[in-house]
C-alpha positions in Angstrom: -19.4 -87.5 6.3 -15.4 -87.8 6.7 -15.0 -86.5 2.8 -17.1 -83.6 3.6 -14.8 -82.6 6.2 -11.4 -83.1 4.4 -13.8 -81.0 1.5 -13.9 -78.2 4.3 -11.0 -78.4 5.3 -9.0 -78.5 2.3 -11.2 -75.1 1.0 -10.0 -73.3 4.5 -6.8 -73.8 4.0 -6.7 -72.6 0.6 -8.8 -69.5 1.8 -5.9 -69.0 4.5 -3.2 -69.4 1.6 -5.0 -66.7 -0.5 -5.6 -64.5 2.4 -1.8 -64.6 3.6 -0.9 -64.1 0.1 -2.9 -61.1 0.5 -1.3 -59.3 3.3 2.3 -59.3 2.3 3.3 -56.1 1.1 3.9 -55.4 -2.9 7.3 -55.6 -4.3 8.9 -51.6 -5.1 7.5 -50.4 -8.2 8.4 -50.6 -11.4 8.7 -47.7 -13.2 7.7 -47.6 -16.9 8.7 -44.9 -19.3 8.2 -44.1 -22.6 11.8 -42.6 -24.7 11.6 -41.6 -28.1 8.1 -43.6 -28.5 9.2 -46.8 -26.9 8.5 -48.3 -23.7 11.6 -48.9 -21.2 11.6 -50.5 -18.1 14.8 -50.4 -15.6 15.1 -53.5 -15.1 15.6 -56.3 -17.7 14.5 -58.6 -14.8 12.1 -58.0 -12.4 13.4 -60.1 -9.3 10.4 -61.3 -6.6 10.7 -63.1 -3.4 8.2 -64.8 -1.8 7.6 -62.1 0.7 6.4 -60.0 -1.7 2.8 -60.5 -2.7 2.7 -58.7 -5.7 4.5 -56.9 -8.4 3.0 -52.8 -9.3 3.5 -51.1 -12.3 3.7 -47.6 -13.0 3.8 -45.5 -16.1 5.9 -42.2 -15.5 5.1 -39.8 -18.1 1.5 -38.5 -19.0 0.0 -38.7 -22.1 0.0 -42.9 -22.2 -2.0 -45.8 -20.2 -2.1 -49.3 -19.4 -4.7 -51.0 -21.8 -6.8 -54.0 -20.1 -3.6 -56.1 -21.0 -1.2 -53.5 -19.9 1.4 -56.3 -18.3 1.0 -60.1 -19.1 2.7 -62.6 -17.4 3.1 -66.3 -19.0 3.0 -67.8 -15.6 -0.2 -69.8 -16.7 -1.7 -68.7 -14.3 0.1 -68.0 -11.4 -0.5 -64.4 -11.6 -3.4 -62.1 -11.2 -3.0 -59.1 -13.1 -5.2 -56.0 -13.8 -5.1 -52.2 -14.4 -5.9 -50.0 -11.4 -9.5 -48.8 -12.3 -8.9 -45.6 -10.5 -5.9 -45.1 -12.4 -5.1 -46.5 -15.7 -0.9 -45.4 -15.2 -0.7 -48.2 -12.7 -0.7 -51.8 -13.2 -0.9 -55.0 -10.5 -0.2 -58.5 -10.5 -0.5 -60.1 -7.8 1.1 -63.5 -7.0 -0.9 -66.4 -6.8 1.7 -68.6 -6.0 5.4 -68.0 -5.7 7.6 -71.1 -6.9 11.8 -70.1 -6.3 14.0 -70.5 -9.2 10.9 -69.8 -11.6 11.2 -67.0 -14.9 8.5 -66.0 -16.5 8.4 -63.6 -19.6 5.9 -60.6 -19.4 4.6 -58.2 -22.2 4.3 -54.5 -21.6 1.4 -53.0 -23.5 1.0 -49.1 -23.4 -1.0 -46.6 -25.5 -0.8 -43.1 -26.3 -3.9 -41.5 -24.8 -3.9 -38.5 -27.7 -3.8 -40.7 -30.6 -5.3 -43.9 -28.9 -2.1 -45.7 -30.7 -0.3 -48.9 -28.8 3.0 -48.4 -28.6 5.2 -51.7 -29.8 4.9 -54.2 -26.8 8.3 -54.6 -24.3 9.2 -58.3 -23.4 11.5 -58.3 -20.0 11.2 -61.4 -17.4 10.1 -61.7 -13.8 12.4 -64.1 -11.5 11.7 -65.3 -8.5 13.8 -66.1 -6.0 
């Protein structure tokens, strides 16, 4: 009876975690653009804090979209990330968990919507602090 307890416990407090993860606001965007046929992205590293719950995306000129792996982050896991399905020019990833000091590398994947072409892949960092 007491482990089934601690077992409900422990899986509110994790659903409280998620859900206050959930409500913090997302980090300013990131714009992406795409010069002379290569992705560029202002910042070489995208610096988080753990008030923001997420880190957006956007692709500036027309004529290109995220793919399904539009932005990967080797956080193993500590990131959810997906393109919006109502628009495939933005891209989320929201933080799962926010550890200070960390760096992660991300990939930037793009393709050009008239020739259905990936561009070559970007490779900046996110850091948090």
């Amino acid at each position: 009876m007491n482990r089934r307890i601690v077992v409900l416990a422990a899986s509110f407090m994790a659903l409280a975690a998620v859900a206050q993860q959930d409500q913090r606001p997302d980090r300013q965007v990131i714009d992406v653009q795409v010069i002379n046929g290569r992705i560029v992205v202002p910042e070489e590293v995208a610096e988080t804090n753990e008030r923001e719950g997420a880190l957006v995306w956007r692709l500036v000129e027309p004529g290109y979209a995220f793919p399904e792996n539009g932005i990967v982050v080797d956080s193993k896991g500590k990131h959810r990330c997906q393109v919006n399905p109502e628009n495939e020019r933005r891209f989320r990833c929201a933080k799962l968990r926010h550890d200070p000091g960390e760096r992660y590398k991300y990939v930037v994947n793009v393709i050009d919507t008239r020739s259905q072409q990936p561009l070559e892949p970007l490779d900046p960092y996110i850091q948090n602090n």
